[in-house]
N, CA, C and O atoms as CSV, one atom per row, in Angstrom:
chain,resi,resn,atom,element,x,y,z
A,1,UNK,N,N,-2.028,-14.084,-12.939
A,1,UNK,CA,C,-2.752,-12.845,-13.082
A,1,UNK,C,C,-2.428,-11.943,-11.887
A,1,UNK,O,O,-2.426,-12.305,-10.711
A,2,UNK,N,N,-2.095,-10.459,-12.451
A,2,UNK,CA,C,-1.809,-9.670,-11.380
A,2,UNK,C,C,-3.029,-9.839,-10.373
A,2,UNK,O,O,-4.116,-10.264,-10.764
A,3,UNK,N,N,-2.754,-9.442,-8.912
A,3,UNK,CA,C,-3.743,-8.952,-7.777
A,3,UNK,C,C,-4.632,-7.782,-8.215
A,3,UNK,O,O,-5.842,-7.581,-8.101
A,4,UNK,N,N,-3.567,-7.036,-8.787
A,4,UNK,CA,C,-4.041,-5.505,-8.676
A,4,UNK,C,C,-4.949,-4.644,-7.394
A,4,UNK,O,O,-6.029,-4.060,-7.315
A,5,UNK,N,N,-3.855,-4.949,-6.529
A,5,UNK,CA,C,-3.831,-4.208,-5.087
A,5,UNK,C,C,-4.978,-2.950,-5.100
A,5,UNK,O,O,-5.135,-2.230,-6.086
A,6,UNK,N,N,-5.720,-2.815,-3.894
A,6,UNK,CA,C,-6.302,-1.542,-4.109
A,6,UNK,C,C,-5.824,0.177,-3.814
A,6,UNK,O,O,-6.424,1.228,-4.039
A,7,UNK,N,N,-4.389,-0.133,-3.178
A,7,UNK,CA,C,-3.832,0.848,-2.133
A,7,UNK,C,C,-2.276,0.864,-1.877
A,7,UNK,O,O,-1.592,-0.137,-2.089
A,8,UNK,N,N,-1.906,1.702,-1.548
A,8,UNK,CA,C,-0.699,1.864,-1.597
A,8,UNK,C,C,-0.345,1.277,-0.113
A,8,UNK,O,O,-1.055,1.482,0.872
A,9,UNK,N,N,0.841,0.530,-0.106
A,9,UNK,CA,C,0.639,-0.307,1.094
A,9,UNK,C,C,1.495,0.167,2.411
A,9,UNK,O,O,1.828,-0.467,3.412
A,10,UNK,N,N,1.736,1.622,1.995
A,10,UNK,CA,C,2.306,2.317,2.841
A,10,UNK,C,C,2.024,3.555,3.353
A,10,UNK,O,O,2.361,3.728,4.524
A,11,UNK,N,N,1.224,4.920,2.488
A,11,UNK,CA,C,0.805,5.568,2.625
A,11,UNK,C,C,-1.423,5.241,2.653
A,11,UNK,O,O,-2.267,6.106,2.891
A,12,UNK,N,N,-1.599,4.203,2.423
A,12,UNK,CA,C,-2.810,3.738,2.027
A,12,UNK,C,C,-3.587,5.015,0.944
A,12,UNK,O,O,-4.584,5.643,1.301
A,13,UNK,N,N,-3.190,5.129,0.171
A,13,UNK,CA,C,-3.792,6.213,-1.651
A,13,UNK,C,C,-4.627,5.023,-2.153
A,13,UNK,O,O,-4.128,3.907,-2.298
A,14,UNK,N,N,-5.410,5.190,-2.310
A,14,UNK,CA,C,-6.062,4.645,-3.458
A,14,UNK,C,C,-5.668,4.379,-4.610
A,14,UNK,O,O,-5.608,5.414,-5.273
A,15,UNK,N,N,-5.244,3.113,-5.408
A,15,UNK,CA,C,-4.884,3.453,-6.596
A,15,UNK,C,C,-6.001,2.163,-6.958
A,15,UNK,O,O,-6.124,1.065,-6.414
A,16,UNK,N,N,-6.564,2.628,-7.821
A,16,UNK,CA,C,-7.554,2.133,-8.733
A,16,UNK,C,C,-7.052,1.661,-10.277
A,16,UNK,O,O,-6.322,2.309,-11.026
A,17,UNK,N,N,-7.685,0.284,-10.538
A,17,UNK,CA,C,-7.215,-0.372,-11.362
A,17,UNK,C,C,-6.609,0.621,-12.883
A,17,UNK,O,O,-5.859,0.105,-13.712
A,18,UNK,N,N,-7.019,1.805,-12.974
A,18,UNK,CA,C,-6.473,2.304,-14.192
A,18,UNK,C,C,-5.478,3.037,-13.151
A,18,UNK,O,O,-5.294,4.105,-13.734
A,19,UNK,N,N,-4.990,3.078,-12.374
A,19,UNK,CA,C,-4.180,4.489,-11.770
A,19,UNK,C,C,-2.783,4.065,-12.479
A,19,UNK,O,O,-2.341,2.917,-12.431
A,20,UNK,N,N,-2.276,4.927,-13.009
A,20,UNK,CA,C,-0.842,5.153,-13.574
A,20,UNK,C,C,0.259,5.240,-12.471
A,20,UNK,O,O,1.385,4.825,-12.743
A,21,UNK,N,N,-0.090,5.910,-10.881
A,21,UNK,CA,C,0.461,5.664,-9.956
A,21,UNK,C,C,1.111,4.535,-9.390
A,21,UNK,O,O,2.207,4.515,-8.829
A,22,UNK,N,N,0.465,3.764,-9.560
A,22,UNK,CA,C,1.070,2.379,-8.860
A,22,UNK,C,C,2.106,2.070,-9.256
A,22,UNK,O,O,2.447,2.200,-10.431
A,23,UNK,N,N,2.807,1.600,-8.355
A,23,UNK,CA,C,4.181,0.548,-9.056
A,23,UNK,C,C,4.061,-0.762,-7.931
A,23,UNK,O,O,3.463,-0.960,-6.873
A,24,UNK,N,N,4.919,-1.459,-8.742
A,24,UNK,CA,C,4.844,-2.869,-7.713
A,24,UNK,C,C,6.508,-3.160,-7.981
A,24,UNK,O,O,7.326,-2.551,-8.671
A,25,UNK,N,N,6.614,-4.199,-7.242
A,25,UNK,CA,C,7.956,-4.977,-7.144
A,25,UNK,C,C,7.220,-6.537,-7.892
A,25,UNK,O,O,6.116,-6.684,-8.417
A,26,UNK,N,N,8.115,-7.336,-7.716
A,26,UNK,CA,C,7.940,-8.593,-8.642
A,26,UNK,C,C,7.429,-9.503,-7.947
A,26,UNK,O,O,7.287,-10.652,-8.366
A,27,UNK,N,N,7.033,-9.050,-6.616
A,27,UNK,CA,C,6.003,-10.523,-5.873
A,27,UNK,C,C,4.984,-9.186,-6.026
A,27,UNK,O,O,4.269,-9.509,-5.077
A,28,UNK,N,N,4.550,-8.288,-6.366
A,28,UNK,CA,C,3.413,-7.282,-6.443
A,28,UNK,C,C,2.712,-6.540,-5.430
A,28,UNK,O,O,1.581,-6.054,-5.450
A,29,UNK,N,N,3.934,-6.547,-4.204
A,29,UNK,CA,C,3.648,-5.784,-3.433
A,29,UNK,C,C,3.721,-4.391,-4.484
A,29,UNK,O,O,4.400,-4.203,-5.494
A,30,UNK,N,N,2.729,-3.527,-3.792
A,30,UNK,CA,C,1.896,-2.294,-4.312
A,30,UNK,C,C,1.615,-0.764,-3.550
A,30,UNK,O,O,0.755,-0.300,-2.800
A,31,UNK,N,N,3.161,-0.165,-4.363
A,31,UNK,CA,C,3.114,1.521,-3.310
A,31,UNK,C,C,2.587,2.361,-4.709
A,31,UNK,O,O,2.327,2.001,-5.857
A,32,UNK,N,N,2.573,3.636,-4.010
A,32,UNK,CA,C,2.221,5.044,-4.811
A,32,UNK,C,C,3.585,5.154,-6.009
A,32,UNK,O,O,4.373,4.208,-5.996
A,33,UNK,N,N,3.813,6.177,-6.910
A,33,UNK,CA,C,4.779,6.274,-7.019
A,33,UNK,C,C,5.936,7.534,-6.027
A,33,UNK,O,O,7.157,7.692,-6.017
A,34,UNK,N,N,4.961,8.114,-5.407
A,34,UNK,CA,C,5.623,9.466,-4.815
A,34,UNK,C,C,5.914,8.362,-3.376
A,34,UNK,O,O,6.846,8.944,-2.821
A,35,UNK,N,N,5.659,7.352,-2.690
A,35,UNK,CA,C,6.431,6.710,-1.705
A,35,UNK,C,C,7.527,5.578,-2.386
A,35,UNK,O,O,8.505,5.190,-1.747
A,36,UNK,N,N,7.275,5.190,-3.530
A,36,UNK,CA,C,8.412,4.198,-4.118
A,36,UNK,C,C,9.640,5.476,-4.093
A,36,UNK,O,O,10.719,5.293,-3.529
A,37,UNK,N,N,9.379,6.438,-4.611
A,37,UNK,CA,C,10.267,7.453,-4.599
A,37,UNK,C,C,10.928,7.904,-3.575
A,37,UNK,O,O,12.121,7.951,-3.274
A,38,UNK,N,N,9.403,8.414,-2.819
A,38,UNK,CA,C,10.458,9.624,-1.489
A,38,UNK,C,C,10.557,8.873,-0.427
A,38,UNK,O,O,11.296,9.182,0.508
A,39,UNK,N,N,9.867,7.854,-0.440
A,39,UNK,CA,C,10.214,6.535,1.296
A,39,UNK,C,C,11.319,5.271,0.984
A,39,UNK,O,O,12.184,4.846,1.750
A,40,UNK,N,N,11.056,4.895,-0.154
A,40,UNK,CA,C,11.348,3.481,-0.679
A,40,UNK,C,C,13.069,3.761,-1.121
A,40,UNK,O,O,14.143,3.237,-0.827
A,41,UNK,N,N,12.664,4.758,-1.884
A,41,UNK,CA,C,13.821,5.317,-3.169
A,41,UNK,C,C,14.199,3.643,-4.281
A,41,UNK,O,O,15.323,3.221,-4.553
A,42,UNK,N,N,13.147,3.159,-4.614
A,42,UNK,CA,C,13.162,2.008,-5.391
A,42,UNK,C,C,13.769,0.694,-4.848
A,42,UNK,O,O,14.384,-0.198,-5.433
A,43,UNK,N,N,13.345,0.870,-3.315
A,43,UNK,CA,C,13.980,-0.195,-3.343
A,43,UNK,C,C,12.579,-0.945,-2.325
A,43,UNK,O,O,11.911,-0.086,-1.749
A,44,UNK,N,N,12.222,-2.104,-2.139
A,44,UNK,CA,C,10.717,-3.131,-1.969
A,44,UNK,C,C,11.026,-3.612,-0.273
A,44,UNK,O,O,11.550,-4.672,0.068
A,45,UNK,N,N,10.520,-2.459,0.686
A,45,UNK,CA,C,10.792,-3.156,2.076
A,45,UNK,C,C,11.311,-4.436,2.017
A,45,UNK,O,O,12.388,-4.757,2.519
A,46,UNK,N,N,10.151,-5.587,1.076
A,46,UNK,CA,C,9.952,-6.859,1.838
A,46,UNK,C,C,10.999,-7.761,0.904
A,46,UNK,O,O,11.682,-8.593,1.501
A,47,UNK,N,N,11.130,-7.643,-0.352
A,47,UNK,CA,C,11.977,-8.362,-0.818
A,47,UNK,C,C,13.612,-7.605,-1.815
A,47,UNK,O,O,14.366,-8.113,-2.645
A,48,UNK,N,N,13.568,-6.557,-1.326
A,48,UNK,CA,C,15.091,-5.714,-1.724
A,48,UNK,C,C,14.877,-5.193,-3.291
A,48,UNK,O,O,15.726,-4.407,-3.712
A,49,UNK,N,N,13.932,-5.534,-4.065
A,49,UNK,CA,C,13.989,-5.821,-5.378
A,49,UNK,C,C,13.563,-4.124,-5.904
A,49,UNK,O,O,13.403,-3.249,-5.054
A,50,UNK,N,N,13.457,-3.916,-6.985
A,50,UNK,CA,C,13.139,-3.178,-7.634
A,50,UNK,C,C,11.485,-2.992,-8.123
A,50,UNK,O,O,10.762,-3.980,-8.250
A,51,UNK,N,N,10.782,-0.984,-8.486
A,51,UNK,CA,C,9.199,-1.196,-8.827
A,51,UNK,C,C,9.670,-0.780,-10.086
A,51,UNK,O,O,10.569,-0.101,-10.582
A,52,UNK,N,N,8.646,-1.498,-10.416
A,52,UNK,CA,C,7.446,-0.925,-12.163
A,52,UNK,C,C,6.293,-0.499,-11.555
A,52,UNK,O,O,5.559,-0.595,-10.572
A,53,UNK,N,N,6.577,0.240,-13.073
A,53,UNK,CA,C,4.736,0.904,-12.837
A,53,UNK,C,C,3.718,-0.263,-13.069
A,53,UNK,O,O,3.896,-1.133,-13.922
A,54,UNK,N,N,2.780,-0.211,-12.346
A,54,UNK,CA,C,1.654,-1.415,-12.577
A,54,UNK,C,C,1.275,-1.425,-14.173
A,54,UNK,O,O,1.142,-0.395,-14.835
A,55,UNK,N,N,1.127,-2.712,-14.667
A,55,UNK,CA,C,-0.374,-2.753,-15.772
A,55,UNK,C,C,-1.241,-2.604,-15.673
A,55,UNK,O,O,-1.941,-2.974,-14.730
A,56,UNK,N,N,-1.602,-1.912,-16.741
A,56,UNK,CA,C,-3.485,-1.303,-16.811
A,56,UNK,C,C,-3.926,-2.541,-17.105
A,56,UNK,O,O,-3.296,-3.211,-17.924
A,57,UNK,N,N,-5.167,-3.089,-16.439
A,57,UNK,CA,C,-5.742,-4.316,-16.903
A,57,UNK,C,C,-7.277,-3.860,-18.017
A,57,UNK,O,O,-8.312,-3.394,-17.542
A,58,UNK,N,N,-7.079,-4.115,-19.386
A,58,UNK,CA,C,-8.780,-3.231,-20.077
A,58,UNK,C,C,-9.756,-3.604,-19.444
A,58,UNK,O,O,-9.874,-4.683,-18.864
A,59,UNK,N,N,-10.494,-2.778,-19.503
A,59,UNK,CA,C,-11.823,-2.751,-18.633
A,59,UNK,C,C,-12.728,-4.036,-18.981
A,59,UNK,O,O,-13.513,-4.638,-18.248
A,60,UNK,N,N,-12.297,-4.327,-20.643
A,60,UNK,CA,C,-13.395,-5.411,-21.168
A,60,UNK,C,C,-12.513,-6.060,-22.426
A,60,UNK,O,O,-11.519,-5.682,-23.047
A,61,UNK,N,N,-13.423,-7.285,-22.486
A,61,UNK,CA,C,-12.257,-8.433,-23.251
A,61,UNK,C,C,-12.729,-7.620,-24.652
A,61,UNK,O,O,-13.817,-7.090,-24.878
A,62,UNK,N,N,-11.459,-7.710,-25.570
A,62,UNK,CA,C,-11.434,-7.394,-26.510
A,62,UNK,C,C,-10.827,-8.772,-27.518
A,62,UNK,O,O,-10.340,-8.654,-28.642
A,63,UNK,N,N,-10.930,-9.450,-27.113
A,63,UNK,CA,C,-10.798,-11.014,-27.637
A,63,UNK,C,C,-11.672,-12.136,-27.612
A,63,UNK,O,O,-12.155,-12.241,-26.484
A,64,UNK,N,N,-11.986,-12.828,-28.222
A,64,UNK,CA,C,-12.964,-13.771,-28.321
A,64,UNK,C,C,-13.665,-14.751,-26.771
A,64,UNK,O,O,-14.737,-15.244,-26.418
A,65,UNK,N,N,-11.969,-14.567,-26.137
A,65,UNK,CA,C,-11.761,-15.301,-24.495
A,65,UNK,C,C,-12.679,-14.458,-23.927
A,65,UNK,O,O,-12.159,-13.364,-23.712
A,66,UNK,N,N,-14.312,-14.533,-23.455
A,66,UNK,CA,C,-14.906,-13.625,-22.578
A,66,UNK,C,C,-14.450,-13.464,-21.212
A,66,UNK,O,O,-14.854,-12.435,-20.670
A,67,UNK,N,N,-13.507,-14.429,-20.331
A,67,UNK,CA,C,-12.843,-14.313,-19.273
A,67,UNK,C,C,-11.745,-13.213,-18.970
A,67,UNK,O,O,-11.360,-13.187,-17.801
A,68,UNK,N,N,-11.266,-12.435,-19.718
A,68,UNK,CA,C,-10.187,-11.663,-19.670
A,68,UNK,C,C,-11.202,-10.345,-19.384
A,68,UNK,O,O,-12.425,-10.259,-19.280
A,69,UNK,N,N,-10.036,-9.293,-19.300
A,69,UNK,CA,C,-11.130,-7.790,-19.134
A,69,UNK,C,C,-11.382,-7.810,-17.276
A,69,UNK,O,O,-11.650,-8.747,-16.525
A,70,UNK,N,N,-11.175,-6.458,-17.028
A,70,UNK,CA,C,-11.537,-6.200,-15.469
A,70,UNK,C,C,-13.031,-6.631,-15.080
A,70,UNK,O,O,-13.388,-7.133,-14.014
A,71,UNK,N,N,-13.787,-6.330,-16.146
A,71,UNK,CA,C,-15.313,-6.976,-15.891
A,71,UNK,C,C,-15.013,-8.492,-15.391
A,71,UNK,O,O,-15.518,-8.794,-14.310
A,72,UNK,N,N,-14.446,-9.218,-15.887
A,72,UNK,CA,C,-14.446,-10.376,-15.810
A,72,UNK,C,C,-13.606,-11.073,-14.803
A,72,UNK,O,O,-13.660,-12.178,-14.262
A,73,UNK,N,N,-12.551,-9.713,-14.717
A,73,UNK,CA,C,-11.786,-10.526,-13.649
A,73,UNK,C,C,-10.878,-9.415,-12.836
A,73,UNK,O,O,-9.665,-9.216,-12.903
A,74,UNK,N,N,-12.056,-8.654,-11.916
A,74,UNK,CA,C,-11.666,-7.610,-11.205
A,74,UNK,C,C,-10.800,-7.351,-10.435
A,74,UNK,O,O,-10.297,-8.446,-10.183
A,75,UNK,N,N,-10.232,-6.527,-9.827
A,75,UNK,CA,C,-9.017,-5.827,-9.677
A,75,UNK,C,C,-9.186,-6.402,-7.829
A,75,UNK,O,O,-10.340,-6.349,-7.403
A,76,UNK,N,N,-8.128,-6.894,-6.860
A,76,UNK,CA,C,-8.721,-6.859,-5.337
A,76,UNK,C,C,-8.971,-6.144,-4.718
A,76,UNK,O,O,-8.542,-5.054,-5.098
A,77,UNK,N,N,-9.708,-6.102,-3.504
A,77,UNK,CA,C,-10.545,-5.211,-2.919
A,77,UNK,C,C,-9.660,-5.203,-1.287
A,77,UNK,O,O,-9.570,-4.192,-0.590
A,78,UNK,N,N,-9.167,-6.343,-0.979
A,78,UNK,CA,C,-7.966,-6.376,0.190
A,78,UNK,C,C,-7.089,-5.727,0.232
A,78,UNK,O,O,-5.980,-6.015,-0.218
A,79,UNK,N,N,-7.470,-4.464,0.913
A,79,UNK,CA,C,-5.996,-3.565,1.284
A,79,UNK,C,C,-5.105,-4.183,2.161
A,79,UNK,O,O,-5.479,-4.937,3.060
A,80,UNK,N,N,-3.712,-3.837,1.891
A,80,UNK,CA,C,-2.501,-4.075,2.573
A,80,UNK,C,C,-1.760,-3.214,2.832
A,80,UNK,O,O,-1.390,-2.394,1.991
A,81,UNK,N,N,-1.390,-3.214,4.030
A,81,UNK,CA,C,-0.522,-2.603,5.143
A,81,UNK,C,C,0.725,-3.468,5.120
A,81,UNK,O,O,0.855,-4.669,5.357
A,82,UNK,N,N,1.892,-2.243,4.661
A,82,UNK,CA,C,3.396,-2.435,5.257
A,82,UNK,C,C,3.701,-3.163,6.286
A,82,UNK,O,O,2.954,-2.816,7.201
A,83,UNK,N,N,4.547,-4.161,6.693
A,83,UNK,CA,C,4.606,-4.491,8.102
A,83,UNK,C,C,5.928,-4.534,8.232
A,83,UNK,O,O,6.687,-5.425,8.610
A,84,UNK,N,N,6.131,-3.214,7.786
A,84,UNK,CA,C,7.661,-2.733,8.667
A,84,UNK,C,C,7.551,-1.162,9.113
A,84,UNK,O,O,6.820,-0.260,8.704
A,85,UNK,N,N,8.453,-1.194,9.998
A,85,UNK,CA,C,8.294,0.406,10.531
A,85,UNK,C,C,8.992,1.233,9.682
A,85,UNK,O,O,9.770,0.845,8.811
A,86,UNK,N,N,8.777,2.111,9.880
A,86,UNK,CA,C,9.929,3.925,9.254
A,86,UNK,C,C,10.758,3.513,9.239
A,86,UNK,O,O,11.265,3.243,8.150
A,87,UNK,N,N,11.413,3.208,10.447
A,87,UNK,CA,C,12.940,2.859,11.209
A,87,UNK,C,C,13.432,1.400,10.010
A,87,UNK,O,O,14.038,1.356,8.940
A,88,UNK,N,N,12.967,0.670,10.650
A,88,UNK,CA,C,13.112,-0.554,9.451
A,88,UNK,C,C,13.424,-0.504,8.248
A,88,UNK,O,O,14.407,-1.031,7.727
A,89,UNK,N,N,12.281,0.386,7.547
A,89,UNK,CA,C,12.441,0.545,5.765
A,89,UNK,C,C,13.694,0.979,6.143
A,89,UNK,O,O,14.619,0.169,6.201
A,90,UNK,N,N,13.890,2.409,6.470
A,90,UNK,CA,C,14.984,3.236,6.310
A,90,UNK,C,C,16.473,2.940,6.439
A,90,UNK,O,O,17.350,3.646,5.940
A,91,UNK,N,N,16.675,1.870,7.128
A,91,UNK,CA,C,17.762,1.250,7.754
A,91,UNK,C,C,17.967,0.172,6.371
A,91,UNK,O,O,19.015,0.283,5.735
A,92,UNK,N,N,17.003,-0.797,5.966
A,92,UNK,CA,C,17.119,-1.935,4.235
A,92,UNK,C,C,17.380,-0.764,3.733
A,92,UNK,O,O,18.576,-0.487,3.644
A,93,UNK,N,N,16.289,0.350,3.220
A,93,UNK,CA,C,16.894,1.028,2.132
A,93,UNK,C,C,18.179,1.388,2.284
A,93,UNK,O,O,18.930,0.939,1.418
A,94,UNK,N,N,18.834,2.292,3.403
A,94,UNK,CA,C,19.819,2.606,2.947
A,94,UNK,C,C,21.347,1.786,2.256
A,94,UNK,O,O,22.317,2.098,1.565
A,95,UNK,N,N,20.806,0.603,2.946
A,95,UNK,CA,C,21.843,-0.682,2.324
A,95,UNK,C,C,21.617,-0.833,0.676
A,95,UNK,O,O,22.574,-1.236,0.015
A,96,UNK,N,N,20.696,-0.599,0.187
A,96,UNK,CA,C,20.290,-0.932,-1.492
A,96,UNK,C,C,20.303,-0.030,-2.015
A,96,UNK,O,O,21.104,-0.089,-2.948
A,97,UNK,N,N,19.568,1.341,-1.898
A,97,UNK,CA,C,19.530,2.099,-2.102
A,97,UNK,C,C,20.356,2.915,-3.690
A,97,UNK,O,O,19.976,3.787,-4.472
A,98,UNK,N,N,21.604,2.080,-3.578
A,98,UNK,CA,C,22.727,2.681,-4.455
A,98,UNK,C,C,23.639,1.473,-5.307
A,98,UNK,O,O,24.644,1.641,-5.998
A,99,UNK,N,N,22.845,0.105,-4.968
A,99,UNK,CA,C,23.151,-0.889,-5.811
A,99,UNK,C,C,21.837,-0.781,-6.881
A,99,UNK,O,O,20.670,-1.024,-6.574
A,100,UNK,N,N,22.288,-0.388,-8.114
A,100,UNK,CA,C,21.309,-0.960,-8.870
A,100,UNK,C,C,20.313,-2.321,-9.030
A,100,UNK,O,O,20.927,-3.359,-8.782
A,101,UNK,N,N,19.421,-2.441,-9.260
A,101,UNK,CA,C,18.354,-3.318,-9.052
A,101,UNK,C,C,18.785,-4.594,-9.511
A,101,UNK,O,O,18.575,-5.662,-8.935
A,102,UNK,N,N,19.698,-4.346,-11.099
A,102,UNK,CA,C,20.139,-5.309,-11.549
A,102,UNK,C,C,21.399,-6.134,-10.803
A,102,UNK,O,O,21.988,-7.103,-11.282
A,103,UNK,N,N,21.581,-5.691,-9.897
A,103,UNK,CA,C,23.070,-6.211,-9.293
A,103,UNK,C,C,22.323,-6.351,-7.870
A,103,UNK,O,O,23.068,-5.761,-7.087
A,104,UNK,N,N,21.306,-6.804,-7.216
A,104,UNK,CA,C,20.872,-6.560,-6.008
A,104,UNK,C,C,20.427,-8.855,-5.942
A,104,UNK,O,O,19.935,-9.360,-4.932
């Protein structure tokens, strides 16, 4: 089950479990989309990889399973902070930057 991060882990935005903003990479680290874009340029400080936009998790089970649904199994509340500098990102990105995700 996703984390569903509360924040963008670089600019700290709020993105709230419905936000269309979010994107993640595939361990689910969790930026904005305007820093996956204008800081990142798609590429995941921590593991080189490529974002998606997050899943909306429904608010409430619509299946017999009462465990499913954000009611049931809410979104985290632990913000996370980047732990790389400007300098850092900027220096990985520019190495990936221009290999497609699929070839990385």
């Amino acid at each position: 089950m996703l984390q569903l991060r509360p924040n963008c882990e670089w600019c700290d935005k709020d993105l709230p479990p419905a936000s269309a903003d979010a994107r993640i990479c595939s361990y689910e680290c969790t930026y904005c989309a305007d820093c996956v874009e204008s800081v990142l340029h798609n590429v995941c400080p921590t593991c080189g990889g490529n974002f998606v936009p997050r899943p909306i998790r429904p608010k409430r089970a619509y299946r017999e399973n009462p465990k499913l649904g954000l009611h049931n199994q809410p979104a985290g509340n632990i913000r996370k902070k980047c732990k790389f500098s400007a300098r850092a990102i900027s220096h990985f990105v520019s190495k990936l930057k221009d290999v497609h995700p699929d070839q990385r």
